[in-house]
NUBADREN-8689 format. One record per residue: residue number from 0; residue in three letters; x, z, y of N, C-alpha, C in turn. Coordinates in steps of 0.1 Angstrom, whole numbers, padded with zeros to 4 digits. Example, Ala and Ser with C-alpha at 12.3 -4.5 7.8 and 13.67 -1.06 7.14 Angstrom:
NUBADREN-8689
- 0  ALA  0132  0078  -0057  0123  0078  -0045  0132  0078  -0033;
- 1  SER  0128  0071  -0022  0137  0071  -0011  0129  0079  0000;
END
This chain:
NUBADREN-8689
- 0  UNK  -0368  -0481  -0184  -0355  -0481  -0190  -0345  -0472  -0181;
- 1  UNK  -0347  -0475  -0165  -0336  -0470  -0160  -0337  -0451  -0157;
- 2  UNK  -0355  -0447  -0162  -0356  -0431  -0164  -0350  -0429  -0180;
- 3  UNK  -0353  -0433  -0188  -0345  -0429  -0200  -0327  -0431  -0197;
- 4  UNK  -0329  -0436  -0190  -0310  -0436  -0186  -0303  -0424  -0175;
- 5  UNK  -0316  -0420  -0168  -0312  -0408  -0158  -0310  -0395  -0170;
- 6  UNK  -0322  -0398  -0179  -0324  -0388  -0187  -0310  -0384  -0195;
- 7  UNK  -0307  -0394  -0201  -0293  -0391  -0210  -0284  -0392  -0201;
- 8  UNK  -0283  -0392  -0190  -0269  -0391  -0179  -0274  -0376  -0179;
- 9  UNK  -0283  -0374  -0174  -0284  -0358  -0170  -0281  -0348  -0182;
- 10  UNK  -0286  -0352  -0199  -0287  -0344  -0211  -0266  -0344  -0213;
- 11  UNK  -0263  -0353  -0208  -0247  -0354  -0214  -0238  -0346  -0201;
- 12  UNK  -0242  -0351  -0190  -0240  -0338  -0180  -0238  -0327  -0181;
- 13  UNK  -0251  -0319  -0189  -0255  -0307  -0191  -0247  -0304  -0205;
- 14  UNK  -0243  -0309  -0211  -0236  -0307  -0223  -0217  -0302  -0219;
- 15  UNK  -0219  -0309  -0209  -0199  -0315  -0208  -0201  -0298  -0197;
- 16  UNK  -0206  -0297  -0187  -0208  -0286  -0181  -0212  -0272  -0190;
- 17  UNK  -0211  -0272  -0201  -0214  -0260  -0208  -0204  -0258  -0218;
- 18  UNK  -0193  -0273  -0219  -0187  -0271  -0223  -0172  -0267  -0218;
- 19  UNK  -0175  -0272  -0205  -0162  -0262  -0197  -0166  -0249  -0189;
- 20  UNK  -0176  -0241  -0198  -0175  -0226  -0197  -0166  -0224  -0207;
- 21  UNK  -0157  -0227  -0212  -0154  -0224  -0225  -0140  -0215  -0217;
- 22  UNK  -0138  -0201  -0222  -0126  -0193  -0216  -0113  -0199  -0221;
- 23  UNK  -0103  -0201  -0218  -0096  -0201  -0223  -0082  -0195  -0216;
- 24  UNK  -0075  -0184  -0226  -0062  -0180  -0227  -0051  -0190  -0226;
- 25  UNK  -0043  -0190  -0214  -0030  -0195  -0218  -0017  -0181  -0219;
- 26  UNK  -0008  -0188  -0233  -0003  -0174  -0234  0009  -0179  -0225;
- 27  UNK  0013  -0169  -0222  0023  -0167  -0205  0034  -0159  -0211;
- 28  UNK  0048  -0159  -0210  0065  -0157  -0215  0061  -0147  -0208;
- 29  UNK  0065  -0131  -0210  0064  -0123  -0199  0079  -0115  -0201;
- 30  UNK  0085  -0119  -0186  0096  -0111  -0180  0100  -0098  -0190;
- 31  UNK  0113  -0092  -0186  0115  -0080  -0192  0104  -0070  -0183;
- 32  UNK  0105  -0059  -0185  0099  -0051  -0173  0105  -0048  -0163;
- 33  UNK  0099  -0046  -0148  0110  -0041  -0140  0101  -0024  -0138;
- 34  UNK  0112  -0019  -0125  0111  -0004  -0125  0098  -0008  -0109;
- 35  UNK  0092  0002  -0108  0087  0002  -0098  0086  0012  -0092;
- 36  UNK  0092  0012  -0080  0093  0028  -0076  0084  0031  -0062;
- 37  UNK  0072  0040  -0063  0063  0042  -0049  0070  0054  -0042;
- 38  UNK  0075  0055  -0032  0082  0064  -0033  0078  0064  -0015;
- 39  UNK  0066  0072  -0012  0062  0072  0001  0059  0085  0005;
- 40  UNK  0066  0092  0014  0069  0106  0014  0062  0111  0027;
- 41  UNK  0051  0115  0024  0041  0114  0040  0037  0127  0040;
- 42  UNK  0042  0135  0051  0042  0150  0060  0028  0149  0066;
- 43  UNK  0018  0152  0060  0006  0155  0066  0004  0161  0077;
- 44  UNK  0002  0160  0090  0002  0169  0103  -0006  0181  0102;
- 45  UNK  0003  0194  0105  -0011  0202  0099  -0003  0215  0088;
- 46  UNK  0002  0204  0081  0011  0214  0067  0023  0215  0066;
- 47  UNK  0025  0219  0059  0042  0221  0050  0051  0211  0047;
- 48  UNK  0038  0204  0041  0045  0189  0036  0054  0192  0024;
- 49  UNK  0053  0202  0019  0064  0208  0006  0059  0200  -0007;
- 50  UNK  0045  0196  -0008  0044  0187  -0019  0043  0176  -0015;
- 51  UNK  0051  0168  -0027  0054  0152  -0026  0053  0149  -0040;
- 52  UNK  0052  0136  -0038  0048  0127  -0054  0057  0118  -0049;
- 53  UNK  0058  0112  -0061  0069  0097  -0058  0060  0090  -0076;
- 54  UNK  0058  0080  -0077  0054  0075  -0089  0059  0061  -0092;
- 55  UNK  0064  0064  -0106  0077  0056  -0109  0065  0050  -0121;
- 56  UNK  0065  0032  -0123  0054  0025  -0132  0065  0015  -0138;
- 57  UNK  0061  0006  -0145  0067  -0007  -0153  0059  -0020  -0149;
- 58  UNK  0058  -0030  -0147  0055  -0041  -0146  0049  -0045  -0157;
- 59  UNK  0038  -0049  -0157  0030  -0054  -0172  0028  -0065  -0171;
- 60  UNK  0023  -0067  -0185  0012  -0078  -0193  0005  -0081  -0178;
- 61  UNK  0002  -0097  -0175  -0005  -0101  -0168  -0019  -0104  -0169;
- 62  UNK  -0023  -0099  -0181  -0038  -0101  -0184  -0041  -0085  -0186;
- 63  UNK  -0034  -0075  -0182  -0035  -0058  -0183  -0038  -0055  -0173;
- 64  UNK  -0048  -0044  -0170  -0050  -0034  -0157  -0042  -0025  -0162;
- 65  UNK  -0038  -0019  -0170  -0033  -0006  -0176  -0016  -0005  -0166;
- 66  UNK  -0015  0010  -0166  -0006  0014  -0156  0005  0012  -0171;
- 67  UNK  0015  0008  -0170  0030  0014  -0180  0034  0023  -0172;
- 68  UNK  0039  0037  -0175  0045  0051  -0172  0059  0048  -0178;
- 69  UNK  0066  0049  -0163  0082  0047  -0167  0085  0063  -0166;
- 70  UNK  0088  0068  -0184  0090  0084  -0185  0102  0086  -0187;
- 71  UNK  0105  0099  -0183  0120  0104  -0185  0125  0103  -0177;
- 72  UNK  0123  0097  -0166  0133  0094  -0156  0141  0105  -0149;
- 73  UNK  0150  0108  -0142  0153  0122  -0131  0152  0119  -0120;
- 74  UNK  0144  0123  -0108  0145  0118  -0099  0149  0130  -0087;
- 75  UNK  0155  0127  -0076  0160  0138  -0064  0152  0127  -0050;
- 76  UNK  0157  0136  -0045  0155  0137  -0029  0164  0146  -0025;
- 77  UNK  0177  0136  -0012  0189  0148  -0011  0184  0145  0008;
- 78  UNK  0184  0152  0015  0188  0154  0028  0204  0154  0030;
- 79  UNK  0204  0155  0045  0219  0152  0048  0219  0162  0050;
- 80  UNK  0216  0176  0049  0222  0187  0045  0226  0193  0035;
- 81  UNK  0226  0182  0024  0227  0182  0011  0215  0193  0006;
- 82  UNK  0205  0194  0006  0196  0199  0004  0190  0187  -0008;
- 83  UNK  0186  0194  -0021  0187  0186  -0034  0170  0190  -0036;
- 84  UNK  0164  0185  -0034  0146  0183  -0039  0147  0178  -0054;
- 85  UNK  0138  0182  -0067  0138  0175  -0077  0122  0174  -0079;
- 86  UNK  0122  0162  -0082  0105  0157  -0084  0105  0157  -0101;
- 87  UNK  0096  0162  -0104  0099  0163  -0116  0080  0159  -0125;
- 88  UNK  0084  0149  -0133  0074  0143  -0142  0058  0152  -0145;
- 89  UNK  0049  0147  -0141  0033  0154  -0150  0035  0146  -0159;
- 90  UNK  0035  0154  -0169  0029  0146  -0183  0023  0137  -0183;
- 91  UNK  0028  0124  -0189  0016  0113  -0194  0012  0107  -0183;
- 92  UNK  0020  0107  -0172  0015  0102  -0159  0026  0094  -0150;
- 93  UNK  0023  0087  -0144  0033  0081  -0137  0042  0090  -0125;
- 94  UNK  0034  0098  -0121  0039  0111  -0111  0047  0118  -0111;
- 95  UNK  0057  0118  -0105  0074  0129  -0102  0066  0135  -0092;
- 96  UNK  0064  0152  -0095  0058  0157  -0082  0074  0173  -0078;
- 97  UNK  0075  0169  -0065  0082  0180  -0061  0070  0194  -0050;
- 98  UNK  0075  0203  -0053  0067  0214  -0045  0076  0225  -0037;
- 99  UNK  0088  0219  -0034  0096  0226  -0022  0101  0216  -0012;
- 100  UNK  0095  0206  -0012  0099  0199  0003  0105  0198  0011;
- 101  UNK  0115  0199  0020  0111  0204  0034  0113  0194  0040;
- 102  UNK  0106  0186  0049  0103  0178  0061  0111  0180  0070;
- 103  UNK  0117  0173  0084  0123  0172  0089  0125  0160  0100;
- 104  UNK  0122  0157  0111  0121  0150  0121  0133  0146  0122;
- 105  UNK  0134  0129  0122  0147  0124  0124  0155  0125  0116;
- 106  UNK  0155  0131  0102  0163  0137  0093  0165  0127  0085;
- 107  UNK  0180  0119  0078  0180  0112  0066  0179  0118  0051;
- 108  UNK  0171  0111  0043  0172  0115  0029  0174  0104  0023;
- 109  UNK  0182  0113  0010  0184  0098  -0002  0176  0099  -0010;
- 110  UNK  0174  0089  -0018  0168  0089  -0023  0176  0086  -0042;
- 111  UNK  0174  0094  -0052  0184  0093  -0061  0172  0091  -0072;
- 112  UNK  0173  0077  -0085  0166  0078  -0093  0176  0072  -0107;
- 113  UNK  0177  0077  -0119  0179  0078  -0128  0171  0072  -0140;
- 114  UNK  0177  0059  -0144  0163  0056  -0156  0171  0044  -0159;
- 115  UNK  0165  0049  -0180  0174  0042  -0188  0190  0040  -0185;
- 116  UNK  0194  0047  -0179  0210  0048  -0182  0213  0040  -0163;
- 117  UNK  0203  0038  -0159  0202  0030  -0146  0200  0039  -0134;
- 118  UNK  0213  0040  -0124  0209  0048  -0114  0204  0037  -0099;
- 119  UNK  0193  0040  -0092  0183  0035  -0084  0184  0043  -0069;
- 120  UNK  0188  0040  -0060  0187  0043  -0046  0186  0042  -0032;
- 121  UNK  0184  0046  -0025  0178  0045  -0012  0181  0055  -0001;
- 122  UNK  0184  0052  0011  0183  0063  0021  0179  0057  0035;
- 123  UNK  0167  0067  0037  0157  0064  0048  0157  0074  0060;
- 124  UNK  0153  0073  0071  0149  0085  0082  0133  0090  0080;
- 125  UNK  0131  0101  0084  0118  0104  0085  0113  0106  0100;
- 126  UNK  0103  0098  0103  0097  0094  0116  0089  0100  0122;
- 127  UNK  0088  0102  0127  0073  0110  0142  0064  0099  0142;
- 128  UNK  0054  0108  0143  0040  0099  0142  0031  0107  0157;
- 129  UNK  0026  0098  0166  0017  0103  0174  0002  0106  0170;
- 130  UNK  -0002  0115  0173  -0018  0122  0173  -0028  0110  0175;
- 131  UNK  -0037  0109  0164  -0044  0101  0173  -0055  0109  0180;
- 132  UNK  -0056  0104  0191  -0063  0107  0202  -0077  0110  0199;
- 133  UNK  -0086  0100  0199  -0102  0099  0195  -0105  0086  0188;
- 134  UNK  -0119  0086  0182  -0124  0070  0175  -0137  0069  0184;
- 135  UNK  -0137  0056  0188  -0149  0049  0194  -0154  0040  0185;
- 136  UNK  -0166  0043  0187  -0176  0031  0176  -0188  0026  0186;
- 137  UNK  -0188  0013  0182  -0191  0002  0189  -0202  -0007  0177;
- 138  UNK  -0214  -0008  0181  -0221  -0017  0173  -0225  -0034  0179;
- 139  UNK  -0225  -0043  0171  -0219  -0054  0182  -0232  -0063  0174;
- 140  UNK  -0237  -0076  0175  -0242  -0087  0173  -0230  -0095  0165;
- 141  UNK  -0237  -0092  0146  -0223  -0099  0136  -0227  -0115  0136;
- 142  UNK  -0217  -0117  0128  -0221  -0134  0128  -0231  -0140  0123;
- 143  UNK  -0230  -0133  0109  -0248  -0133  0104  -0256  -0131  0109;
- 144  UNK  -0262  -0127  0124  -0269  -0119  0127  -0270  -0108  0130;
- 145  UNK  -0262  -0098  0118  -0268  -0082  0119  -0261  -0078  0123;
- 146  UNK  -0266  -0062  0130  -0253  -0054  0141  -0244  -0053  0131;
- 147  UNK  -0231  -0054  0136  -0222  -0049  0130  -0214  -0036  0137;
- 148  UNK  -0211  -0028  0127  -0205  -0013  0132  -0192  -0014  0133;
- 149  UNK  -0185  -0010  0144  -0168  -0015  0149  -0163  -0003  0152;
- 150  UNK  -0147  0002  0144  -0144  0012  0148  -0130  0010  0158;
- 151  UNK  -0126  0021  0166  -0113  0018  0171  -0106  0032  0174;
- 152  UNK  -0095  0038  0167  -0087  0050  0171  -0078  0047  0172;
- 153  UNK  -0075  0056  0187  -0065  0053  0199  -0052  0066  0192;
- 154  UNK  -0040  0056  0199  -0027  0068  0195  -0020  0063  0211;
- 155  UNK  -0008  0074  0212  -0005  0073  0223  0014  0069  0216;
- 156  UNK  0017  0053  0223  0033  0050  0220  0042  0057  0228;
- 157  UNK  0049  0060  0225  0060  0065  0232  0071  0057  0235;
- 158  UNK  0070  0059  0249  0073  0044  0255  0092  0049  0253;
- 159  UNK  0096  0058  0251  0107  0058  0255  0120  0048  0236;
- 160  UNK  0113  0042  0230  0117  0039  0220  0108  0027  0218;
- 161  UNK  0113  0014  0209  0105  0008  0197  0100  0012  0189;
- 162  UNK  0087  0008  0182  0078  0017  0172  0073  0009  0166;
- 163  UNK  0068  0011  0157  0062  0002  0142  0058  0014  0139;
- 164  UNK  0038  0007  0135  0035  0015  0127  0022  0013  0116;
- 165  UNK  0021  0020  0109  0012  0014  0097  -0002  0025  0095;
- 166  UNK  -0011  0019  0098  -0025  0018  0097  -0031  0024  0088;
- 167  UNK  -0038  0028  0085  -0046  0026  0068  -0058  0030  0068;
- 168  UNK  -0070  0030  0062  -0083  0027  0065  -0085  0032  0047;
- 169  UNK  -0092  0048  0044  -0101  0046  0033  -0118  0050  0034;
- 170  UNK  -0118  0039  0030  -0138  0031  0030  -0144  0036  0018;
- 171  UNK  -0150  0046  0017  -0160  0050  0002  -0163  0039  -0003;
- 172  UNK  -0166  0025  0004  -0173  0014  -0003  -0162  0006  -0008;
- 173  UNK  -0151  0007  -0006  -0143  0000  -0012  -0132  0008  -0022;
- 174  UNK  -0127  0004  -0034  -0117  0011  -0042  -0105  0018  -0039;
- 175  UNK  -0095  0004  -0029  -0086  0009  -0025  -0087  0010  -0010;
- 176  UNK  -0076  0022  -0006  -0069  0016  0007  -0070  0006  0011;
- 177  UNK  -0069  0003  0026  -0068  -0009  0033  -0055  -0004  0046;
- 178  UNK  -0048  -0018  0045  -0039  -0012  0055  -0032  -0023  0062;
- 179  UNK  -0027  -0022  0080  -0026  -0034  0084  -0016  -0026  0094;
- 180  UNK  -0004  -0033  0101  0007  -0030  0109  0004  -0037  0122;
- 181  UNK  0013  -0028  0133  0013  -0031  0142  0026  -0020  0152;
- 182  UNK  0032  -0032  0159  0044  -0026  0167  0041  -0030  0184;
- 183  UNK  0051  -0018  0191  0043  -0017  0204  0053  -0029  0213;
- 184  UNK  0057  -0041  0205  0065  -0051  0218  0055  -0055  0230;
- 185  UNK  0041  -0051  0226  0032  -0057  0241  0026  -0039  0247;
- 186  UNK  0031  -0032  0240  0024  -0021  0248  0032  -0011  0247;
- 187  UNK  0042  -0010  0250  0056  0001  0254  0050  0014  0262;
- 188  UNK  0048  0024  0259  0044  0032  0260  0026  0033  0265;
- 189  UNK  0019  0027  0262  0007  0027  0264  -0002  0031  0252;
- 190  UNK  -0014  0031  0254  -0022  0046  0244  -0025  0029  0234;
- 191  UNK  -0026  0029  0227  -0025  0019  0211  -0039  0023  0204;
- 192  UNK  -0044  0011  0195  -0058  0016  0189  -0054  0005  0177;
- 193  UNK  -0063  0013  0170  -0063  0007  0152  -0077  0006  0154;
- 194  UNK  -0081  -0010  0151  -0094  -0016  0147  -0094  -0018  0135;
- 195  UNK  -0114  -0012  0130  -0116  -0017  0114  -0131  -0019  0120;
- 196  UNK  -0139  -0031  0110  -0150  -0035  0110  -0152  -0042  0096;
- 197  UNK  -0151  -0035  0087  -0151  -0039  0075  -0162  -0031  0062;
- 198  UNK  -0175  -0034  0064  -0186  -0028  0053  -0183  -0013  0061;
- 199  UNK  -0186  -0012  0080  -0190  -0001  0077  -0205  0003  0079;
- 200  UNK  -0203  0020  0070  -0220  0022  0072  -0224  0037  0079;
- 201  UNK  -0235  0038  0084  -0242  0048  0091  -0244  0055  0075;
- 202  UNK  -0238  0068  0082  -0235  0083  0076  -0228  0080  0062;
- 203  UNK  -0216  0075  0064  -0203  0075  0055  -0192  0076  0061;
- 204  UNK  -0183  0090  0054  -0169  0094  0061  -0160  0083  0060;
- 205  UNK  -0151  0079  0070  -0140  0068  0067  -0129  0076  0072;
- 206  UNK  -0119  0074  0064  -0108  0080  0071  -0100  0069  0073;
- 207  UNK  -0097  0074  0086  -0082  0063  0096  -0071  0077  0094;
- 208  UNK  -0058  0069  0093  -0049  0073  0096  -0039  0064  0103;
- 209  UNK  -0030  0070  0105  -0015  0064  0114  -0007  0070  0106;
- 210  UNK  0006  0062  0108  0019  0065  0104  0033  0056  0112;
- 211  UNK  0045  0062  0116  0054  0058  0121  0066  0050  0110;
- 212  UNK  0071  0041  0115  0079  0036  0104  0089  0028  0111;
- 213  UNK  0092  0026  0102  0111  0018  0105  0104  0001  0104;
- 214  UNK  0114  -0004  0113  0115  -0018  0115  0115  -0025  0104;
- 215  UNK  0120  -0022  0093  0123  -0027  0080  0113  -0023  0073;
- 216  UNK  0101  -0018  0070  0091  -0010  0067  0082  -0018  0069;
- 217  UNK  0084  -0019  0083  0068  -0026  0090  0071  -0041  0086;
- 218  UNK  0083  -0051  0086  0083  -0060  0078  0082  -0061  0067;
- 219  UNK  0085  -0053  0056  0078  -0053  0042  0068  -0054  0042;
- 220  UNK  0059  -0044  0047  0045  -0043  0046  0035  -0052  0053;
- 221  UNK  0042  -0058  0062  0036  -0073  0067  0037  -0088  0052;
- 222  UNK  0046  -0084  0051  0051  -0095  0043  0041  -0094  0028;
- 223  UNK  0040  -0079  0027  0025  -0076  0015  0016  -0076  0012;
- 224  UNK  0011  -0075  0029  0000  -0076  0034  -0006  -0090  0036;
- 225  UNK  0000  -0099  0040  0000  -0112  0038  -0002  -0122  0023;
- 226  UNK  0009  -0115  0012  0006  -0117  0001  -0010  -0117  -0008;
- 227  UNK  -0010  -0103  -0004  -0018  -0097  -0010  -0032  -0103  -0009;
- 228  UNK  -0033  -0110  0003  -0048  -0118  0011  -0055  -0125  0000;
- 229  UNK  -0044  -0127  -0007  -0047  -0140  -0019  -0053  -0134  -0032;
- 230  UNK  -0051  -0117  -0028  -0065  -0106  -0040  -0067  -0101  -0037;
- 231  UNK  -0077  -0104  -0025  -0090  -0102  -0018  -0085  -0085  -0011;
- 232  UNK  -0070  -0088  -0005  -0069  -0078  0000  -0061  -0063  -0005;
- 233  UNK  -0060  -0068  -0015  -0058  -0054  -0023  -0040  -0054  -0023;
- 234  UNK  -0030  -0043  -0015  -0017  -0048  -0015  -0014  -0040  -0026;
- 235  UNK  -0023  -0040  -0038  -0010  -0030  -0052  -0018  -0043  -0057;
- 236  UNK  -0025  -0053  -0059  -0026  -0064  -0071  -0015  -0068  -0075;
- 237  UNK  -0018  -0075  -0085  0000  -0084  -0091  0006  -0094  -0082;
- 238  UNK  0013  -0094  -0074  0017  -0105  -0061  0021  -0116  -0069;
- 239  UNK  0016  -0127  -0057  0021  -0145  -0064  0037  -0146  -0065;
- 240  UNK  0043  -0138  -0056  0055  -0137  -0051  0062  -0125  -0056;
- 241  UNK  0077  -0123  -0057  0081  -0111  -0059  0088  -0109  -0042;
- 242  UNK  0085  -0096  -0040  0091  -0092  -0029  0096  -0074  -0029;
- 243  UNK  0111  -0078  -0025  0122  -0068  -0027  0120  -0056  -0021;
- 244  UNK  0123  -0045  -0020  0120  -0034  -0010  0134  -0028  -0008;
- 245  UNK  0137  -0018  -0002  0148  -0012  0004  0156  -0003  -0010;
- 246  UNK  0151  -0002  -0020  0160  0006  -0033  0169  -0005  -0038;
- 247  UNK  0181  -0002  -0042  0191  -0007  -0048  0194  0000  -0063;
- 248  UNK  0197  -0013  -0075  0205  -0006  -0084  0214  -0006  -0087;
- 249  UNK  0222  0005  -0084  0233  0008  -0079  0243  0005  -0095;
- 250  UNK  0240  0006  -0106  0246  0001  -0122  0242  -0015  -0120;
- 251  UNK  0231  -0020  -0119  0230  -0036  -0124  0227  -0042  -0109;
- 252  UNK  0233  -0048  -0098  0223  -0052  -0091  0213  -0066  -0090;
- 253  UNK  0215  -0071  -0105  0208  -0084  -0110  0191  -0075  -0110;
- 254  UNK  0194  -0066  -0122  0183  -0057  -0118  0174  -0050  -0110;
- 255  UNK  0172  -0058  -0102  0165  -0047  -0092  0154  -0042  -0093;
- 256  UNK  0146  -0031  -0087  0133  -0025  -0090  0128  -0032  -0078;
- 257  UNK  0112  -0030  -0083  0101  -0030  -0074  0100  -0014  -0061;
- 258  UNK  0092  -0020  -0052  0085  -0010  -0042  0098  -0005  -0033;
- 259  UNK  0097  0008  -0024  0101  0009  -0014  0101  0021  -0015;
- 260  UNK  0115  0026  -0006  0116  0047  0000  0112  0043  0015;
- 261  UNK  0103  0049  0018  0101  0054  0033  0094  0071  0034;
- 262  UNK  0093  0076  0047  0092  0086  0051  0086  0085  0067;
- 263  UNK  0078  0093  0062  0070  0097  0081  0060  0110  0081;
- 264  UNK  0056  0114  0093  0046  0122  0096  0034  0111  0093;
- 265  UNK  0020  0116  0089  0013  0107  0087  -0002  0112  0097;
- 266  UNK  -0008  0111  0103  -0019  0123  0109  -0035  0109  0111;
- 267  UNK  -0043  0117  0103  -0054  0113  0096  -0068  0118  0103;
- 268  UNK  -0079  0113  0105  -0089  0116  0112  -0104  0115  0103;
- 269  UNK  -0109  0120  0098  -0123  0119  0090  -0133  0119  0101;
- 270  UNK  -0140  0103  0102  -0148  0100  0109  -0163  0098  0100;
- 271  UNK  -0172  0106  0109  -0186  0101  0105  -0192  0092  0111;
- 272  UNK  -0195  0079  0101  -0204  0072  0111  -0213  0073  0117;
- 273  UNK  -0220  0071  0129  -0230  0074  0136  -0244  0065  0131;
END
């Protein structure tokens, strides 16, 4: 008796467990859209820096990967020489690309954006970025077991100022960027290193880079980087949180847009793993 009773405990078990595979949609109110503006103006060491992208999106459907393209927009870039940059739309794409630039150390730019009858803006400095120095790679005893491959590129801070600066790490094995901050309050002018030990592998290029940024910068991007932990890393997923960036709308300010204006030199290293 008491095996025919394991039996039907187990058969009704296996029934109730097959029945909460069942998918289910709940339908979700979704917000108006907001503007999102990526607007990250990075002077590659090396070039001109005369081309720039700024990419302006909409906020979607929460069950969408799909990008919304916020089109028509006008968008500028004014320096305080009044020097007037126009980024101007690729078709069908989220992309304002400008191709006369000009870059400038220390220099403020506004930032001026136009959409739906709504004007959007910002004004940032453009920052110095130190060289990085060299990458050392270090293979170690992982937790699992297996060596794990550790990288580390050194920059040199310049001790005569505060610095904030933002990281970034792209992994062929992984989709997106990866990116993490770090400011010099414990190492005022001493040579600084960016650590990554994340899926890497023997003979795959990684590129590290550096970038200099404003105080207000490096707290945003802490604050999304944090967020973001909660999808598996990735700081453009849909955040649990809404969090504000440095653009203002200057017609509605109930309205505000998504993302952030910043500006820096950015200087990049293509490492082969050993």
């Amino acid at each position: 008796m008491t095996k025919k009773l394991n039996h039907i405990v187990l058969v009704l078990f296996a029934i109730l467990l097959f029945g909460c595979e069942k998918v289910v949609d709940i339908p979700l109110e979704n917000a108006n859209p907001k503007l999102v503006i990526d607007a990250n103006i990075k002077w590659q060491k090396g070039t001109t820096g005369e081309n720039q992208t700024i990419k302006l999106s909409l906020t979607n459907d929460f069950y969408t990967n799909e990008i919304a393209i916020a089109s028509g927009a006008t968008v500028t870039v004014t320096d305080s020489d009044n020097n007037i940059f126009d980024f101007i739309q690729v078709p069908d794409t989220p992309n304002y690309v400008c191709s006369n630039f000009i870059p400038e150390i220390n220099k403020e730019y506004t930032l001026n954006v136009v959409y739906q009858g709504e004007n959007y803006s910002s004004t940032s400095k453009l920052l110095a970025t130190p060289d990085i120095i060299n990458v050392q790679q270090e293979t170690v005893p992982g937790i699992d077991g297996k060596d794990e491959i550790q990288l580390k590129f050194f920059f040199q801070d310049n001790g005569n100022e505060n610095n904030f600066y933002l990281l970034g790490v792209n992994n062929p094995k992984k989709k997106l960027p990866e990116y993490g901050v770090v400011s010099d309050e414990f190492f005022q002018g001493n040579v600084m290193f960016g650590f990554y030990a994340s899926e890497v592998e023997q003979g795959k290029i990684i590129n590290l880079n550096v970038r200099g940024i404003t105080n207000s910068y490096y707290n945003y991007m802490a604050k999304l980087i944090a967020i973001s932990s909660t999808n598996s890393g990735n700081p453009f997923a849909t955040p649990p949180a809404t969090l504000r960036g440095n653009i203002l709308n200057q017609s509605n300010q109930d309205n505000y847009p998504l993302g952030y204006f910043s500006l820096s030199e950015i200087d990049s290293r293509n490492y082969l793993v050993q």
